[in-house]
C-alpha positions as YAML, in Angstrom:
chain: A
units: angstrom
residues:
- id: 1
  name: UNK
  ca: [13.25, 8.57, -22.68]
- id: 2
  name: UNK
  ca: [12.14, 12.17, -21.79]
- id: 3
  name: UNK
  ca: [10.86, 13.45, -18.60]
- id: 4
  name: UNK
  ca: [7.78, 14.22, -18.82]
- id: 5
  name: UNK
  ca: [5.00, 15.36, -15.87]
- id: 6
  name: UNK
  ca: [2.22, 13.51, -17.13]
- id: 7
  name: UNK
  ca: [4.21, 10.51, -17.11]
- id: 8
  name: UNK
  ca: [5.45, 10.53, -13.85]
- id: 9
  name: UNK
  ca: [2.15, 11.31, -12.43]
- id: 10
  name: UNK
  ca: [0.47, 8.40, -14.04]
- id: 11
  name: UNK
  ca: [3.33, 5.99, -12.92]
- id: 12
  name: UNK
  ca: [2.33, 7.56, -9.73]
- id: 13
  name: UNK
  ca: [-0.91, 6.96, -9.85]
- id: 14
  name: UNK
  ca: [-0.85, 3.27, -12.00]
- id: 15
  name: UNK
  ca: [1.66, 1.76, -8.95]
- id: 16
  name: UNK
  ca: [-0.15, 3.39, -5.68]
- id: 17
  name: UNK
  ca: [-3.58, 1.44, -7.28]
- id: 18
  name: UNK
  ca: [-1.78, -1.46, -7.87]
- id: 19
  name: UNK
  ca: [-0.32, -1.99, -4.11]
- id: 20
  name: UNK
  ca: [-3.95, -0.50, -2.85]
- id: 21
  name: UNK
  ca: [-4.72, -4.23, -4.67]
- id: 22
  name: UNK
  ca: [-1.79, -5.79, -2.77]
- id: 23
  name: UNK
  ca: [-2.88, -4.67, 0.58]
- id: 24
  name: UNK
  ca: [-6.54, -5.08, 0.28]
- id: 25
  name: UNK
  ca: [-6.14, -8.83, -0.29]
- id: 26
  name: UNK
  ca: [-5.77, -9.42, 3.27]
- id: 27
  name: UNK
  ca: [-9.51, -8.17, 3.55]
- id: 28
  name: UNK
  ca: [-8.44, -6.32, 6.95]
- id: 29
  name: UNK
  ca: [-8.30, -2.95, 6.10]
- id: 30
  name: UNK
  ca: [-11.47, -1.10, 6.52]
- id: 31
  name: UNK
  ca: [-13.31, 0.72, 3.77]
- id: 32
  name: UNK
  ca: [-11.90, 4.51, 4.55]
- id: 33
  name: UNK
  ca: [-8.24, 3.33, 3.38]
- id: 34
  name: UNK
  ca: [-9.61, 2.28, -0.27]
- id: 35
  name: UNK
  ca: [-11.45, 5.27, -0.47]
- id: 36
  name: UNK
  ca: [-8.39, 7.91, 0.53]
- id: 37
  name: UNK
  ca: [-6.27, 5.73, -1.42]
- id: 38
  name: UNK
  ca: [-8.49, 6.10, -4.84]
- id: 39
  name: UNK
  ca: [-9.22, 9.70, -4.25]
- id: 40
  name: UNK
  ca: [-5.19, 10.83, -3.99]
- id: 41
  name: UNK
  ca: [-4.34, 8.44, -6.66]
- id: 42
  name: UNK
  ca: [-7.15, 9.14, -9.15]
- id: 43
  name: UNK
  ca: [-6.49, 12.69, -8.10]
- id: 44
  name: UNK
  ca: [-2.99, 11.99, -9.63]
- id: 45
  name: UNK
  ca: [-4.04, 10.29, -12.83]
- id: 46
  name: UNK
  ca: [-7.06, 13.60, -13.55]
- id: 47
  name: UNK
  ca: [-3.28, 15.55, -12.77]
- id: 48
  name: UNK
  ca: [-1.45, 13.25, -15.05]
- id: 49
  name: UNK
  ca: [-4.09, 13.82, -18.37]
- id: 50
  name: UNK
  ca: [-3.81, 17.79, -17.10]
- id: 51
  name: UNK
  ca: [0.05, 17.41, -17.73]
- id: 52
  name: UNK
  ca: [-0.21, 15.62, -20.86]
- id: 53
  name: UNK
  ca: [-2.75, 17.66, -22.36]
- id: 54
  name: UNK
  ca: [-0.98, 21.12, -21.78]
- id: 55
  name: UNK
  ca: [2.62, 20.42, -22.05]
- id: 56
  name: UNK
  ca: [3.12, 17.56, -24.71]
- id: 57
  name: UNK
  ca: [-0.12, 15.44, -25.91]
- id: 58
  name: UNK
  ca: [0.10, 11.86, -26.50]
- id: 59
  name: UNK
  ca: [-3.23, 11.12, -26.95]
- id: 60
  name: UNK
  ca: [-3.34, 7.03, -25.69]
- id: 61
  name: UNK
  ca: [-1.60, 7.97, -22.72]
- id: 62
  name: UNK
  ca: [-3.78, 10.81, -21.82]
- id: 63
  name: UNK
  ca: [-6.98, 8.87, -22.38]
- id: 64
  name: UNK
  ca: [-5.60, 6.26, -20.32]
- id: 65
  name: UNK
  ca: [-4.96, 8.95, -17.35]
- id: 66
  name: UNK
  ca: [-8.47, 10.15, -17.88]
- id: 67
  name: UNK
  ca: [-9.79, 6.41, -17.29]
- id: 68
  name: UNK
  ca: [-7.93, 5.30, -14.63]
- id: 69
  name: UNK
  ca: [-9.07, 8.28, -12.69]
- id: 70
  name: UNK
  ca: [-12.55, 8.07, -13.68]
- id: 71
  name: UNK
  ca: [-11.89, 3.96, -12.26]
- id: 72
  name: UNK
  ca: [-10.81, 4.98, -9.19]
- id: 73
  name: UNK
  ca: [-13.49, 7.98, -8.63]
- id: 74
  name: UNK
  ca: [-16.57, 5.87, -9.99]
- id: 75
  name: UNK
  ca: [-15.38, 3.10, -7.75]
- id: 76
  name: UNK
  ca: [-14.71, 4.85, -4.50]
- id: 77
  name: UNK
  ca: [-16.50, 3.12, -2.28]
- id: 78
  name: UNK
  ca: [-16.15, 0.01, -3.36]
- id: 79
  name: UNK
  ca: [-15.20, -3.07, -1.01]
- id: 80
  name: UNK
  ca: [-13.93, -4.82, -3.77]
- id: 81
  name: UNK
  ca: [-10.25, -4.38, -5.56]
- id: 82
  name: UNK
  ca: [-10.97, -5.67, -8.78]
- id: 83
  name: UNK
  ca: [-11.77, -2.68, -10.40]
- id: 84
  name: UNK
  ca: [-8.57, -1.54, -8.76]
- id: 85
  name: UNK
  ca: [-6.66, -4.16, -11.01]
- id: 86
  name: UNK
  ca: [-8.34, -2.98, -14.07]
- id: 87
  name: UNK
  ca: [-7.42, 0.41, -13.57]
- id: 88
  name: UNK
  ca: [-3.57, -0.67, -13.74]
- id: 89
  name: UNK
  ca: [-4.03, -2.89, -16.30]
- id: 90
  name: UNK
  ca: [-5.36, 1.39, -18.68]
- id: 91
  name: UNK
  ca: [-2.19, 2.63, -16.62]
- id: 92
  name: UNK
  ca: [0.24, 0.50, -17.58]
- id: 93
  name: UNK
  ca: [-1.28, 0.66, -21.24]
- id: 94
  name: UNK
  ca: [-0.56, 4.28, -21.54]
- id: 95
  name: UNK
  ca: [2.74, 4.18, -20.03]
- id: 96
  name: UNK
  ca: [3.41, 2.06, -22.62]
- id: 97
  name: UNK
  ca: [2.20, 3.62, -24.98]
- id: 98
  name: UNK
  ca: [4.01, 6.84, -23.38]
- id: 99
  name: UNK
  ca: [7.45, 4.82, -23.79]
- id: 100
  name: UNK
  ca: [6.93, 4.40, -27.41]
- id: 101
  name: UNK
  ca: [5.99, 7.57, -28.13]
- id: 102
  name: UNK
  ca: [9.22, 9.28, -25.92]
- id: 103
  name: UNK
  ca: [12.01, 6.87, -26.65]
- id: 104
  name: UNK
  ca: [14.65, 8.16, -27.39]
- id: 105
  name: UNK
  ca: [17.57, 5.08, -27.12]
- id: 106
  name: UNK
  ca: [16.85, 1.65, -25.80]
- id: 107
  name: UNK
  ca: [13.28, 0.95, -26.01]
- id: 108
  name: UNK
  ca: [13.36, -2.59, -24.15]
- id: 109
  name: UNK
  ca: [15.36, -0.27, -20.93]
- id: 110
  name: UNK
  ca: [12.67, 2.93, -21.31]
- id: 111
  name: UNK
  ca: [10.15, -0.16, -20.60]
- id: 112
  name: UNK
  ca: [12.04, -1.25, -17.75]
- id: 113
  name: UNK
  ca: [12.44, 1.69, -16.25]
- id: 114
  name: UNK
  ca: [9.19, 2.85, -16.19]
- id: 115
  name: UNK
  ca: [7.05, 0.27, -15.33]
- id: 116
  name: UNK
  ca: [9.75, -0.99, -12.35]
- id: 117
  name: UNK
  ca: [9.25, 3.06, -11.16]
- id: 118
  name: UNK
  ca: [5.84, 2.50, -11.08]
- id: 119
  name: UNK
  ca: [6.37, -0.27, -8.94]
- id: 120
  name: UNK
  ca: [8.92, 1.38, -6.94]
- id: 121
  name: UNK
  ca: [7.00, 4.83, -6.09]
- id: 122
  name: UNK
  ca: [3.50, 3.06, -5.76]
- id: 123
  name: UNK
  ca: [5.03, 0.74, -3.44]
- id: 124
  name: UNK
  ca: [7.42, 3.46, -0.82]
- id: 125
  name: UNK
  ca: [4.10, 5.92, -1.02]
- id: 126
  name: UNK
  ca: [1.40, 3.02, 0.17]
- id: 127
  name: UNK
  ca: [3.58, 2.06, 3.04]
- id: 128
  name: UNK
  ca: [3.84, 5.79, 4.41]
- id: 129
  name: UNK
  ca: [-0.50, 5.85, 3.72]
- id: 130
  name: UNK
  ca: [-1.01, 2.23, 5.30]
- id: 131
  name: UNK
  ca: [1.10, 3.36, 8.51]
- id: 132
  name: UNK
  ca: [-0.94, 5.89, 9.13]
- id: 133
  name: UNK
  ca: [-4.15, 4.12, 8.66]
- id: 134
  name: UNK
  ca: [-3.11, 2.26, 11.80]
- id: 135
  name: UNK
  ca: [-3.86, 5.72, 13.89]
- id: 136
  name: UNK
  ca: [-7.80, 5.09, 12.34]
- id: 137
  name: UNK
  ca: [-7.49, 1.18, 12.61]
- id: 138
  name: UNK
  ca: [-5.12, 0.79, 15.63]
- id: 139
  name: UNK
  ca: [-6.60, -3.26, 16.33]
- id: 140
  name: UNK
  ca: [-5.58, -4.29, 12.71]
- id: 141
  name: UNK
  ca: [-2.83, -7.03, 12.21]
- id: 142
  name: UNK
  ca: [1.05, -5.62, 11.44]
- id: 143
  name: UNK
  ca: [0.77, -8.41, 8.58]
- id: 144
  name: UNK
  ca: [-0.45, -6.02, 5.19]
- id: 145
  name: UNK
  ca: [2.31, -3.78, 6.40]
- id: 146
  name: UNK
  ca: [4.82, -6.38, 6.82]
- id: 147
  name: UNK
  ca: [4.14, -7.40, 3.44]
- id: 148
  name: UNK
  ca: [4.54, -4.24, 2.05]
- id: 149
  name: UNK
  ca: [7.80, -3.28, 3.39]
- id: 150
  name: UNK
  ca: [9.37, -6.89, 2.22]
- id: 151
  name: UNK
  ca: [8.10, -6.02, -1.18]
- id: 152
  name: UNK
  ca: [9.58, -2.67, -1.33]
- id: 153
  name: UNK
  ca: [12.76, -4.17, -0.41]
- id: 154
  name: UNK
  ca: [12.51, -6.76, -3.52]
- id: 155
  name: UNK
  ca: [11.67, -4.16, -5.82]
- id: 156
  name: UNK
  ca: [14.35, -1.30, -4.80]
- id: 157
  name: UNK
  ca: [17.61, -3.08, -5.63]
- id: 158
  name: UNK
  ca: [15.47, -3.96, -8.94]
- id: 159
  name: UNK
  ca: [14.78, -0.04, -9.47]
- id: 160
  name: UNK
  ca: [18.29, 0.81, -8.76]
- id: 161
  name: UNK
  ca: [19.25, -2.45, -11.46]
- id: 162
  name: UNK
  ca: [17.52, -0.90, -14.48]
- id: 163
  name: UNK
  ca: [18.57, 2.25, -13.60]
- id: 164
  name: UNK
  ca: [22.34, 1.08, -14.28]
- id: 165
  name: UNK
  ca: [21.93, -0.71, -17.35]
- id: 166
  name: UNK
  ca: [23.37, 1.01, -19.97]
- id: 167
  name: UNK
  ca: [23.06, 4.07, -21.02]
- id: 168
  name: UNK
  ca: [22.71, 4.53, -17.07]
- id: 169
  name: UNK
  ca: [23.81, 6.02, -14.19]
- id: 170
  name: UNK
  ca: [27.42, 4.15, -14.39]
- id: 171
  name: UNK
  ca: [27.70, 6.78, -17.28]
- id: 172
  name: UNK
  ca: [26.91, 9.39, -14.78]
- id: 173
  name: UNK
  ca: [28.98, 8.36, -12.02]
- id: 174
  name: UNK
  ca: [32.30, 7.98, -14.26]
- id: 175
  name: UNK
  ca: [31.30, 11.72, -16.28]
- id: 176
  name: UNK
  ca: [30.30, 10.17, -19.97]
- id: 177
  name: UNK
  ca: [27.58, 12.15, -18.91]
- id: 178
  name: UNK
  ca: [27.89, 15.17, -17.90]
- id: 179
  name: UNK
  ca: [25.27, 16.00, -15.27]
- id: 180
  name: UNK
  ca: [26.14, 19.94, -14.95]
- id: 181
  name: UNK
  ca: [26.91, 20.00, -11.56]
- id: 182
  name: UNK
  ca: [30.36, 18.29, -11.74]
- id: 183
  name: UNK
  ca: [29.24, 14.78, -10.65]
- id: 184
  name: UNK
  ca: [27.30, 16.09, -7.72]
- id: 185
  name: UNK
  ca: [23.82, 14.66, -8.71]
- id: 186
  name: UNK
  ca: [25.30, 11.32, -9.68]
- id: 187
  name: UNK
  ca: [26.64, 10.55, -6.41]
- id: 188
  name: UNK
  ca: [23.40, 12.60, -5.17]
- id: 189
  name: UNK
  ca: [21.48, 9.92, -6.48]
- id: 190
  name: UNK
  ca: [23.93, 7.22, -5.30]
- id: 191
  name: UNK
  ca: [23.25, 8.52, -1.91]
- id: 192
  name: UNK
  ca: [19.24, 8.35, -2.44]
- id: 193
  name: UNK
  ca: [19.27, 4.78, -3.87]
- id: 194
  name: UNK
  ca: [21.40, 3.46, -1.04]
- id: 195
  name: UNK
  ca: [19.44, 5.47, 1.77]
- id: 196
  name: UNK
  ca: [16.34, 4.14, 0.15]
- id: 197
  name: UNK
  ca: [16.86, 0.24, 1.15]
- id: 198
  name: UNK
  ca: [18.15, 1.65, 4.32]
- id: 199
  name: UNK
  ca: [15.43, 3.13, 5.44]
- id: 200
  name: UNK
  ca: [13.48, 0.40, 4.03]
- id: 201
  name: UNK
  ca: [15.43, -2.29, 6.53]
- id: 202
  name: UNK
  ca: [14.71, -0.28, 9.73]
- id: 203
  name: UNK
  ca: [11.14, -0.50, 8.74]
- id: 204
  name: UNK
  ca: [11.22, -3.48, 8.75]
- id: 205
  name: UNK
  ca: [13.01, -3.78, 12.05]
- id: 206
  name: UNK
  ca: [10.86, -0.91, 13.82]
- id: 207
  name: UNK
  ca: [8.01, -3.18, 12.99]
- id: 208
  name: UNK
  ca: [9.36, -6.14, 14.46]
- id: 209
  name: UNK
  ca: [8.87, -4.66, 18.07]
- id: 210
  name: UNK
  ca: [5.91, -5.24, 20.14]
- id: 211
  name: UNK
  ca: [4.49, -1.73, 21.32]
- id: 212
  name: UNK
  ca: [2.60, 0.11, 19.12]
- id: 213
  name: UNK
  ca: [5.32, 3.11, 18.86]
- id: 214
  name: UNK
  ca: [6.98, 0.91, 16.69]
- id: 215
  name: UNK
  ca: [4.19, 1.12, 13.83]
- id: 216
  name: UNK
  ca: [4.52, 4.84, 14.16]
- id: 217
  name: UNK
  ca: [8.31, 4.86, 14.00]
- id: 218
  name: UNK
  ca: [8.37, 2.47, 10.76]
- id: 219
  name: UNK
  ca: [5.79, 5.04, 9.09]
- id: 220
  name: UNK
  ca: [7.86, 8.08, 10.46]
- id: 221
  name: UNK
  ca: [10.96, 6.16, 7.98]
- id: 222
  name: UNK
  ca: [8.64, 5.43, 5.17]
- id: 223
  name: UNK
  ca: [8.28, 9.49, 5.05]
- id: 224
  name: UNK
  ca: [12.04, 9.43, 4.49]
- id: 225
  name: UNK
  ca: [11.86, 6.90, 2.43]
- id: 226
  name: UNK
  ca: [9.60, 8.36, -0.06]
- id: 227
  name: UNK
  ca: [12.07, 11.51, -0.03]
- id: 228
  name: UNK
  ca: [14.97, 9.42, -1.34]
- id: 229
  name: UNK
  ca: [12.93, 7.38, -3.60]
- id: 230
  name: UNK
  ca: [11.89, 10.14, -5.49]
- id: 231
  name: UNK
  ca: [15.37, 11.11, -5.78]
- id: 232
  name: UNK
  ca: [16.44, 7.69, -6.95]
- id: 233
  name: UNK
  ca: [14.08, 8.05, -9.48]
- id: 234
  name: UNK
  ca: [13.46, 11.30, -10.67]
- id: 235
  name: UNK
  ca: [17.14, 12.16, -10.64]
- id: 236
  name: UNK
  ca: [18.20, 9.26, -12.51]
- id: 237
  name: UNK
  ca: [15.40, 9.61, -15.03]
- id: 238
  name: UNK
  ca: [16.30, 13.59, -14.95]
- id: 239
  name: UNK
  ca: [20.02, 13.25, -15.58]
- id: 240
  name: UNK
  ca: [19.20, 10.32, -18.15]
- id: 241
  name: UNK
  ca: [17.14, 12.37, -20.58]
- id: 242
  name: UNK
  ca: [20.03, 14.97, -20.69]
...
């Protein structure tokens, strides 16, 4: 599977929707969060058909960029998520689509790995956002952030799992590829994927104290957090398409 920009971005784009969805179940969250939420990740998707269209074209994918931000735009101020769910439902399409068109050795793993990074970035970035939504919403419930943290921390030993199976980052780690930098970036990313579910844990521990300091010290880790998640993902996708 190559790297490509306008892949990442719509993974980018396809998960953060999806987990705006997750959180807006709880009907708590006022209208403003949906709305910042579908302008940076629609934003992302109109980036992600940019990408596609001037480095490498694959036409389904691109399309499917263009239409999940026009989703997300048209539907801004909407109170409802449905559309929300629609618009992953084109994403995940043209990643798809994407994987088929880029695949390069194990088609079933390419899958894998892309729509669990989906999963994985949409989830890390949407906990740093919903944390600081509390500064605008300070009376709302701990609960849709609570969630969000103990799904992050089912789905990152999951990202780090397809990452590993073969031909993965064990081949990095014990040189059968060679990642240029004499094993560096393997143990690099080692470092990232670990850090990751650390960070992830003292979330959720911040956010088990009573003062309101703690929501603002959980979203102060989930800005770490999204550093070494996009290592454990980009660098492992990176050194992967070597």
């Amino acid at each position: 599977m190559r790297l490509d920009a306008a892949t990442f971005l719509l993974q980018w784009a396809t998960g953060g929707l999806a987990f705006l969805w997750f959180t807006l179940r709880s009907q708590e969250i006022s209208s403003g969060y949906s709305k910042l939420l579908r302008g940076v990740f629609g934003s992302l998707a109109g980036f992600a058909a940019f990408a596609g269209f001037f480095f490498e074209v694959v036409l389904v994918r691109e399309l499917a960029s263009i239409t999940v931000a026009l989703i997300a735009f048209a539907t801004i101020t909407k109170k409802s998520a449905q559309f929300d769910l629609f618009a992953v439902g084109v994403g995940v399409f043209g990643l798809i689509v994407s994987v088929f068109s880029n695949s390069t050795s194990n088609l079933f793993v390419d899958l894998l790995r892309v729509v669990v990074g989906a999963a994985f970035l949409g989830a890390v970035t949407d906990l740093m956002l919903l944390g600081h939504w509390y500064l605008v919403q300070p009376g709302m419930t701990r609960k849709p952030l609570n969630e969000l943290t103990n799904t992050l921390l089912i789905i990152w030993p999951i990202e780090i799992f397809v990452m590993i199976l073969p031909t993965g980052m064990i081949s990095v780690l014990n040189g059968s590829i060679d990642d240029g930098w004499d094993g560096i970036l393997g143990y690099f990313w080692v470092g990232c994927a670990s850090l990751t579910g650390v960070l992830a844990w003292f979330t959720r521990a911040a956010l088990k104290e009573r003062s309101y300091s703690a929501v603002m010290a959980a979203t102060g880790l989930s800005y770490l957090a999204i550093l070494t998640a996009f290592g454990t993902d980009l660098v492992a996708r990176a050194l992967l398409a070597i």
